[in-house]
N, C-alpha and C positions, 0 to 999 in steps of 0.2 A: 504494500500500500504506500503509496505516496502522500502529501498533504496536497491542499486545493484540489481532490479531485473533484469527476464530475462521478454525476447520479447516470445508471446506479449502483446502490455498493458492489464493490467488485474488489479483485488482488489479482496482480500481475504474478505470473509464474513464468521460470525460465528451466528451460532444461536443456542442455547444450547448445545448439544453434537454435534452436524452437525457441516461442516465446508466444504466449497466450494470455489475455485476461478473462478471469471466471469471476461470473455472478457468486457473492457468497450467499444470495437465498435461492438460486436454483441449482449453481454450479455448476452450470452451465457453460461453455466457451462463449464467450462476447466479441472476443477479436482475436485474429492469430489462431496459430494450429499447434498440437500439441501431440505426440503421438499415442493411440488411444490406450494401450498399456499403462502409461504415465499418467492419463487422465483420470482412470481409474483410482491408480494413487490418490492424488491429488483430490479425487470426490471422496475418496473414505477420510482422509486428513478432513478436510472442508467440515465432512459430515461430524466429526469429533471436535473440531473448533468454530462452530457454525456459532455459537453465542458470541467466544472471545472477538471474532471478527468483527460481530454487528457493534458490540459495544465500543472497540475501536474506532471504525469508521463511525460512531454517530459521538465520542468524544473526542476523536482525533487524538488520541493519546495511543500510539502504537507503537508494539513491542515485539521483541521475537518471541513464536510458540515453541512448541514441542513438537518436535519431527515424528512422525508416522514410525512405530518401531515394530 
């Protein structure tokens, strides 16, 4: 996540040369490709961090999570 972004909430993800933003209430890809293995990741993390995200993005106060283990 970035500051001043725009609506709506969403987090940039990077995964080597790929680079995708996902919806944190759908989780959706929004922009960019990601390859669908890693996406997968990425929705089970989402799904486990789906609160910490919203609260971030709606105080702007963001922080690193806990990686998917």
């Amino acid at each position: 996540m970035y500051f001043d972004e725009h609506n709506p909430p969403h987090f940039h993800v990077r995964y080597n040369e790929y680079r995708a933003v996902m919806s944190i209430r759908t989780l959706n890809v929004i922009d960019g490709h990601i390859p669908a293995r890693v996406g997968g990741l990425v929705e089970e993390w989402g799904e486990l961090h789906r609160d910490e995200l919203m609260a971030m993005w709606d105080m702007k106060d963001f922080r690193k999570l806990e990686p998917l283990v």
